[in-house]
Backbone as JSON Lines, residues from 0, in Angstrom:
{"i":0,"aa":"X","n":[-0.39,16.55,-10.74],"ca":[-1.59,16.42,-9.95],"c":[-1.2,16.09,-8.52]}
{"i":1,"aa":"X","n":[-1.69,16.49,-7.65],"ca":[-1.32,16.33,-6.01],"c":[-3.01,15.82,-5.69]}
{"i":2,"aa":"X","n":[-2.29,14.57,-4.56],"ca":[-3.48,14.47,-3.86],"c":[-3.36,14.61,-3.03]}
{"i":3,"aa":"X","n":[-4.59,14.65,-1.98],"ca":[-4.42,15.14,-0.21],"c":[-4.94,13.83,0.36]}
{"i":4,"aa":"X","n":[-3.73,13.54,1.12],"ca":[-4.54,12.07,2.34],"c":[-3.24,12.6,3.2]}
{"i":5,"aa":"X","n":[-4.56,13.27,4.81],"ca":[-3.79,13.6,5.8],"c":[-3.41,11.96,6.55]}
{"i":6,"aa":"X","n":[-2.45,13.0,7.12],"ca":[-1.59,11.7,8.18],"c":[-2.04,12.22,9.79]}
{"i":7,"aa":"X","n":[-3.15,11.14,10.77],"ca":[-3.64,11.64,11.48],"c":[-3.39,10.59,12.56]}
{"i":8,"aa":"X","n":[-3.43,11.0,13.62],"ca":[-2.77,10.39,14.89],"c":[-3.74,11.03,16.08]}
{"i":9,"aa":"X","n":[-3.4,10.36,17.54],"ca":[-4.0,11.12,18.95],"c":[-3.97,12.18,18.95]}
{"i":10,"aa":"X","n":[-2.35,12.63,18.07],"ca":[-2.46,14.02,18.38],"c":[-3.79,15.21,17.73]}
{"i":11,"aa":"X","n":[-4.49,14.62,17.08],"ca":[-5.29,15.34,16.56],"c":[-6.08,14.61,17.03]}
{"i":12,"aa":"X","n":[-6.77,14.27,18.17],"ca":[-7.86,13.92,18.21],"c":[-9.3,14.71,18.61]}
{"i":13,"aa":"X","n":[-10.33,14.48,18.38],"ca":[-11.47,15.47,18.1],"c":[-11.84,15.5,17.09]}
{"i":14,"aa":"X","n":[-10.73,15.57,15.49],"ca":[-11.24,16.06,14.5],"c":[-12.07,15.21,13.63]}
{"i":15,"aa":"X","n":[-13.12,16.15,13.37],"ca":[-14.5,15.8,12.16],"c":[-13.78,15.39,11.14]}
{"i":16,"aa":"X","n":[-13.93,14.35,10.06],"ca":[-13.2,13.92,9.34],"c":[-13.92,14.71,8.3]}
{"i":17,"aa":"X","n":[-15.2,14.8,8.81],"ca":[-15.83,15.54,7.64],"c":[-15.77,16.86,6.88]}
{"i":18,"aa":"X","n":[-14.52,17.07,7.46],"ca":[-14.55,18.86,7.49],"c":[-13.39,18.46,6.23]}
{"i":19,"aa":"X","n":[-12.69,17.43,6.13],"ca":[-11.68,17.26,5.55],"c":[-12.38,16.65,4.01]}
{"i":20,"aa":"X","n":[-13.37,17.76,3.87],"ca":[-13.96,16.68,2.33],"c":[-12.72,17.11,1.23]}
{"i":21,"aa":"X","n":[-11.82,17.19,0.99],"ca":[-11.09,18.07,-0.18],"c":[-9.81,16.58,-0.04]}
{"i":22,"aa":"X","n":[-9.7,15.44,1.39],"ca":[-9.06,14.55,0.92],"c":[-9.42,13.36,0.25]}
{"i":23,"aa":"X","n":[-8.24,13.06,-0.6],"ca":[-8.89,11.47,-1.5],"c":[-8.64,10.11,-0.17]}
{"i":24,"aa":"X","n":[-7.98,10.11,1.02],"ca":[-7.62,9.2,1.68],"c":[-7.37,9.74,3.17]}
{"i":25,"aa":"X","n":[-7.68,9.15,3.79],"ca":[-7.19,9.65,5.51],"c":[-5.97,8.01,5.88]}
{"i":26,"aa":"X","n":[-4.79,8.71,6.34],"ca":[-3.86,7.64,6.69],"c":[-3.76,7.78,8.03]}
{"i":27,"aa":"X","n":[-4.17,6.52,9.1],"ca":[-4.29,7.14,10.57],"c":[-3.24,6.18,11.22]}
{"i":28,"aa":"X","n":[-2.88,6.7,12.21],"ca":[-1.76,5.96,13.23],"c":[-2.92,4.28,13.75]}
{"i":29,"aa":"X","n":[-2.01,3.63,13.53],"ca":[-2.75,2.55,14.37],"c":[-1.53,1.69,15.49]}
{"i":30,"aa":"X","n":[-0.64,1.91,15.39],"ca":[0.66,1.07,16.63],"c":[1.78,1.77,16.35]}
{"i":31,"aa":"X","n":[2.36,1.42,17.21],"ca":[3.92,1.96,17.47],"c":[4.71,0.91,18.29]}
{"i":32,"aa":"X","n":[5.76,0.19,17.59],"ca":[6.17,-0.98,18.52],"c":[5.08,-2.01,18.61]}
{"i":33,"aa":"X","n":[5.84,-2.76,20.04],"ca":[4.78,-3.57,20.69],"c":[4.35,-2.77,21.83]}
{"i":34,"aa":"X","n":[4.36,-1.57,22.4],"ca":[3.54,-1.07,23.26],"c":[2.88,0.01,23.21]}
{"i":35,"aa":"X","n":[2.02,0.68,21.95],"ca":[1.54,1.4,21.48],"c":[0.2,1.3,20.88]}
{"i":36,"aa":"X","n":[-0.8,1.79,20.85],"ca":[-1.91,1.29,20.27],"c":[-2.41,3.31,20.06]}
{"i":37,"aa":"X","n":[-2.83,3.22,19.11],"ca":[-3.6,4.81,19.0],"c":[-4.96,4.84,19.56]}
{"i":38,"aa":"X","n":[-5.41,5.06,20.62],"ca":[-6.68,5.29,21.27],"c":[-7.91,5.76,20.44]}
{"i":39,"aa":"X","n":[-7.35,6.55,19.27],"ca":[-7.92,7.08,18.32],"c":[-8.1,6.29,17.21]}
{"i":40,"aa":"X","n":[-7.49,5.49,16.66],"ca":[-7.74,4.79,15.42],"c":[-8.71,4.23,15.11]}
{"i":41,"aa":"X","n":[-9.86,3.37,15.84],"ca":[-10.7,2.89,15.46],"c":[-11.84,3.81,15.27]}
{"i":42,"aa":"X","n":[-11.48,5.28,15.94],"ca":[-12.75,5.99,15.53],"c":[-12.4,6.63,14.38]}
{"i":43,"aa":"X","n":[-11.04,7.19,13.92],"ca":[-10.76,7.25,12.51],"c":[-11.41,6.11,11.56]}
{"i":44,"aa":"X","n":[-11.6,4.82,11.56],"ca":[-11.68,3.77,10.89],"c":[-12.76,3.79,10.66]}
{"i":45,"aa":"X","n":[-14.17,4.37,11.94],"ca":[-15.29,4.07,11.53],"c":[-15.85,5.03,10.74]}
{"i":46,"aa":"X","n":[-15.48,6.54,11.51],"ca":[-15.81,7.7,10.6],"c":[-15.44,7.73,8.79]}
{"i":47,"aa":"X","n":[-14.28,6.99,8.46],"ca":[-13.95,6.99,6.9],"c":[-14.8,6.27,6.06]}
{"i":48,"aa":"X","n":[-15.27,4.88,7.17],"ca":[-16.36,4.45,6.64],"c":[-17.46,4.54,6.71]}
{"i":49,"aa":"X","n":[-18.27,5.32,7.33],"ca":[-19.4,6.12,7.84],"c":[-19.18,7.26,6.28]}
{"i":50,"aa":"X","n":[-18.01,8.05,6.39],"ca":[-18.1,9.02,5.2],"c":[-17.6,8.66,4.03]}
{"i":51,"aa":"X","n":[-17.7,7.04,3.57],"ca":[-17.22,6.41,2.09],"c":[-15.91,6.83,1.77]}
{"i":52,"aa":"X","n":[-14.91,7.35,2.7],"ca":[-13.22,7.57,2.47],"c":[-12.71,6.53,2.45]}
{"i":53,"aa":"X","n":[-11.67,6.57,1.7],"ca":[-10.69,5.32,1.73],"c":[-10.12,5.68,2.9]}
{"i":54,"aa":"X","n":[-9.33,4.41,3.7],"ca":[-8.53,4.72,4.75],"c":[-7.36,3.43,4.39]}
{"i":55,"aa":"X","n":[-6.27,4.04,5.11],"ca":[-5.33,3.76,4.86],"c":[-4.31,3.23,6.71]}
{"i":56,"aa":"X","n":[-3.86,2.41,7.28],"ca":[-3.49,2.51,8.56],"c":[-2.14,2.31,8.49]}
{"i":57,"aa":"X","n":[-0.88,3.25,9.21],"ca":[-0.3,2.65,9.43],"c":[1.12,2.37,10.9]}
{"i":58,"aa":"X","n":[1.72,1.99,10.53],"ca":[2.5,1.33,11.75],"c":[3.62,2.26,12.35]}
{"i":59,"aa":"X","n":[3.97,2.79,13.27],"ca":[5.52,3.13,13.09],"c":[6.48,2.41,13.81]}
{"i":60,"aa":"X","n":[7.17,1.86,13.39],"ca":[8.58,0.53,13.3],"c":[9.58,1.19,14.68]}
{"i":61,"aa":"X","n":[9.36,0.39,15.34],"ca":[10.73,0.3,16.71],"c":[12.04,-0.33,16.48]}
{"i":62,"aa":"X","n":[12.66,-0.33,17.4],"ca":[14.02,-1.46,17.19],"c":[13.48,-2.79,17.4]}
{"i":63,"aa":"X","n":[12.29,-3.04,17.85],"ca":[11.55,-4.28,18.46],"c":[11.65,-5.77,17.89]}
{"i":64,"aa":"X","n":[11.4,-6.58,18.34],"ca":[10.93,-7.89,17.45],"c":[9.96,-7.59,16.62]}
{"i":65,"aa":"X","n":[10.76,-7.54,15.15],"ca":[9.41,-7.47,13.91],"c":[8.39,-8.38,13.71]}
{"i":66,"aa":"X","n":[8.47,-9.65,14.09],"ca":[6.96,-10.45,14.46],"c":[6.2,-10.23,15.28]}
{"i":67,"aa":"X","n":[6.71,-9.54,16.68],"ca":[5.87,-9.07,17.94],"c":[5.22,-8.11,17.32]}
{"i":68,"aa":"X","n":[5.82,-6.85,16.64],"ca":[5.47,-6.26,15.98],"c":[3.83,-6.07,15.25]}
{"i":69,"aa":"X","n":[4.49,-6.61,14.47],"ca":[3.33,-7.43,13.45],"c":[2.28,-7.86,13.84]}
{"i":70,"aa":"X","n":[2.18,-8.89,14.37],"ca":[1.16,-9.26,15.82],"c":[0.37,-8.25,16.19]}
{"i":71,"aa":"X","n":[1.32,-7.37,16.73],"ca":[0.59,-6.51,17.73],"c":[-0.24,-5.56,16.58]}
{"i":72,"aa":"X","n":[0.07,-5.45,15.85],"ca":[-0.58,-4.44,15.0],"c":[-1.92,-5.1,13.87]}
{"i":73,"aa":"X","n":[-1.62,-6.8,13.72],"ca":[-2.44,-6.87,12.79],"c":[-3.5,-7.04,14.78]}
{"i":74,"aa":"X","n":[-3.45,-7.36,15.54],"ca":[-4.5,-7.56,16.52],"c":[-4.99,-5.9,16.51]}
{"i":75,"aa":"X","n":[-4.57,-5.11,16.15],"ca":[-5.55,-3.52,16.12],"c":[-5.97,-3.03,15.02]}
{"i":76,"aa":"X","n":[-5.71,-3.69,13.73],"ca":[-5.99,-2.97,12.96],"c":[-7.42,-2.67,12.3]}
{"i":77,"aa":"X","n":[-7.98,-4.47,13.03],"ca":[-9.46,-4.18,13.16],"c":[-10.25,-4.7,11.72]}
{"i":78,"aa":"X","n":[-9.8,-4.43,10.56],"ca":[-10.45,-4.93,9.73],"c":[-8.4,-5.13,8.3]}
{"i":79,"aa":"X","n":[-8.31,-6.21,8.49],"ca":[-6.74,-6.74,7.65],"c":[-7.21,-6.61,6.02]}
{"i":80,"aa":"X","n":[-8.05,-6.28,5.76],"ca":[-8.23,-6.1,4.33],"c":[-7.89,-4.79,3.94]}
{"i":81,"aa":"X","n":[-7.85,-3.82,4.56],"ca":[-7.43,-2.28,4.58],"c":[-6.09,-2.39,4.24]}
{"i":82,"aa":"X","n":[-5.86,-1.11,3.82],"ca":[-4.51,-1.32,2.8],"c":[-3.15,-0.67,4.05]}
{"i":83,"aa":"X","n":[-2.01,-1.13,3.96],"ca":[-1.15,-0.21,5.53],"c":[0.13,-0.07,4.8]}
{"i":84,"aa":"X","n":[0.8,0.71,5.86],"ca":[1.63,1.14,5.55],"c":[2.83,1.0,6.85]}
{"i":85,"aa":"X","n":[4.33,1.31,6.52],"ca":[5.33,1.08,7.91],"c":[6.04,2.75,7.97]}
{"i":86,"aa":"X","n":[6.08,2.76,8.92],"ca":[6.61,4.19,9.2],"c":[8.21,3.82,9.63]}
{"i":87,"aa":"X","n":[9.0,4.18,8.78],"ca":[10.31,3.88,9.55],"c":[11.34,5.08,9.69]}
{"i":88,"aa":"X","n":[11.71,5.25,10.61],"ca":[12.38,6.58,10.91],"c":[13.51,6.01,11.21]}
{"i":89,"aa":"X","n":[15.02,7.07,10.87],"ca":[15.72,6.95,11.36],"c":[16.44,7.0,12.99]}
């Protein structure tokens, strides 16, 4: 069984979430580092809940101070009961 929960960021910004009825979850960018914030995320956040989607937020990891970090991201994430995730790249 496959499920669909796009991974959505600025770079897509504009898009109707609603067009995306075929996903079980939308996972949206919400920080990057400590100097990153997605301009877009909180309107991802409201639209999922406006259209009863689960949403999912998550982080992508710098070389940075992981408490600054942290910080900085639980101050955007806007509602801390939402479930997140860490993006870590090599």
């Amino acid at each position: 069984m496959t499920i669909f929960g796009p991974d959505i960021s600025s770079y897509q910004a504009g898009l109707d979430l609603s067009r995306l009825a075929n996903a079980s979850f939308v996972l949206a960018k919400t920080t990057e580092g400590t100097y990153y914030t997605d301009g877009d995320y909180q309107g991802w956040r409201r639209q999922c809940t406006s259209l009863g989607k689960p949403f999912v937020w998550y982080h992508f990891l710098s070389g940075e101070d992981p408490h600054a970090q942290a910080a900085h991201t639980l101050a955007n994430v806007g509602d801390t009961t939402l479930p997140g995730m860490l993006d870590a790249e090599p």
